[in-house]
C-alpha positions in Angstrom: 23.6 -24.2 20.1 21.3 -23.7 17.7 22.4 -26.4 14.2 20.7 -27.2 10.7 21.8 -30.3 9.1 25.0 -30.6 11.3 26.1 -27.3 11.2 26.0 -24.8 13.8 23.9 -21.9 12.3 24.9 -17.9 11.9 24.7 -15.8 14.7 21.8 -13.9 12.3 20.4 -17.3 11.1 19.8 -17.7 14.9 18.0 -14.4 15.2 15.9 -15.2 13.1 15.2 -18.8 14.8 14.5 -17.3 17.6 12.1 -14.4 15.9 10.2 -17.2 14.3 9.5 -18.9 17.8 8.8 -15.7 19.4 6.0 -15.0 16.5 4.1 -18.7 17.1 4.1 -17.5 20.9 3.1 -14.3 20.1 -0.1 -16.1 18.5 -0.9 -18.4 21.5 -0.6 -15.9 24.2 -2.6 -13.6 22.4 -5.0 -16.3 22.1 -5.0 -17.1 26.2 -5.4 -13.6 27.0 -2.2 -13.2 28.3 -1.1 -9.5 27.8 2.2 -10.2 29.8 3.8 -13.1 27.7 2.8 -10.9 25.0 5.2 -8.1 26.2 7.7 -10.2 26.6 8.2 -11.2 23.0 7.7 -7.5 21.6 10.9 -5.2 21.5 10.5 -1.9 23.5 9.8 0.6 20.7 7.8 -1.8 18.9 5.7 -0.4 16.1 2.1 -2.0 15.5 -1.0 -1.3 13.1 -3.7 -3.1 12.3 -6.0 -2.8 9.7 -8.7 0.4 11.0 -7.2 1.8 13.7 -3.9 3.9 14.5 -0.8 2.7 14.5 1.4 2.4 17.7 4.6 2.7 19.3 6.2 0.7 23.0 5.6 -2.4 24.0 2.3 -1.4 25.8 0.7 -0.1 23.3 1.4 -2.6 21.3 0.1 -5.2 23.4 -2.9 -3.3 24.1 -4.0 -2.6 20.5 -3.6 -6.3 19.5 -5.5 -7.0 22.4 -8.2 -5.3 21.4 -8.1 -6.0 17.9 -8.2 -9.8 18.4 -10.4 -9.9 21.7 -11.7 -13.3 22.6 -10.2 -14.7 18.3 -8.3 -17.8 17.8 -5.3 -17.6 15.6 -4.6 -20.7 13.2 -1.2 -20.4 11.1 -0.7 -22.0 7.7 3.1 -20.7 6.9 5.9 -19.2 8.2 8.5 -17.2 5.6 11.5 -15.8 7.3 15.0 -14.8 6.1 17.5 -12.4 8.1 15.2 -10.4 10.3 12.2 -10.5 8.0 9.4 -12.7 8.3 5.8 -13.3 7.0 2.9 -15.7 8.8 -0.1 -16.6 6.8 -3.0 -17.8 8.2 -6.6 -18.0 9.7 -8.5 -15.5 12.3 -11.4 -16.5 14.0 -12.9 -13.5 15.6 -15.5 -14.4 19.0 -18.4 -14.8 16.6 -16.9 -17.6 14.5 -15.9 -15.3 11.7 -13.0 -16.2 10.4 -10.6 -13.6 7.9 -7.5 -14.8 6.5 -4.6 -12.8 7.5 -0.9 -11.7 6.6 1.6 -10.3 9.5 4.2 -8.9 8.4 7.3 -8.7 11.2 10.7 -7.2 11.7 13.0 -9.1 14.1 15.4 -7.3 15.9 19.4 -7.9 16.9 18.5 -10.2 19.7 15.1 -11.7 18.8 12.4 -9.7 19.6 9.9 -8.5 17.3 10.6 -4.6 16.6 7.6 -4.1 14.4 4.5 -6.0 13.3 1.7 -5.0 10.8 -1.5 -7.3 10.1 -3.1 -7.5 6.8 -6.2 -9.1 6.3 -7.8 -10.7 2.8 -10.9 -8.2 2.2 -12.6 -10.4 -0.5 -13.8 -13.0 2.5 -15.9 -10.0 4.0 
């Protein structure tokens, strides 16, 4: 059980525990390459876009256009901001080039945890 302080937390306080965990995951197994752990944090009929390219729906597509956006990158995150089933990461992208963009993603967590929808912003005044 999950607690805060002593107290057991809401079943949507929970949620969005759990959404926050399955976010920094997100991150590292993007980082490793591996498309299958990625899956397995999106929701089915995930909805992705990234800056410059089409927006997606399903978990495949998903994981393949994150993929491809982030290729051989290393995510660092500086915050987390989450209430209910909203939640906002901050932090560093280094592309395979040692480029590195600051970056917003912006996610919606759904009823049991898994993210339903991410979008990535990035900070166009480093470019």
């Amino acid at each position: 059980m999950y607690r805060s302080g002593g107290r057991a937390l809401s079943p949507s306080a929970r949620v969005t525990v759990v959404g926050v965990e399955h976010a920094r995951l997100l991150y590292l197994y993007l980082d490793r390459g591996d498309q299958d752990g990625c899956a397995s944090l999106l929701d089915e009929h995930v909805h992705v876009r990234f800056p410059g390219m089409s927006a997606v729906r399903g978990r495949e597509g998903g994981v393949a256009l994150a993929a491809g956006a982030c290729g051989t990158g290393r995510h660092r995150v500086r915050g987390v901001i989450a209430e209910g089933v909203d939640m906002a990461v901050t932090g560093v992208f280094q592309d395979g080039n040692e480029a590195e963009k600051d970056f917003v993603d912006i996610f919606t967590i759904s009823d049991c945890g898994l993210l339903i929808s991410w979008r990535r912003f990035y900070d166009a005044s480093r470019e």
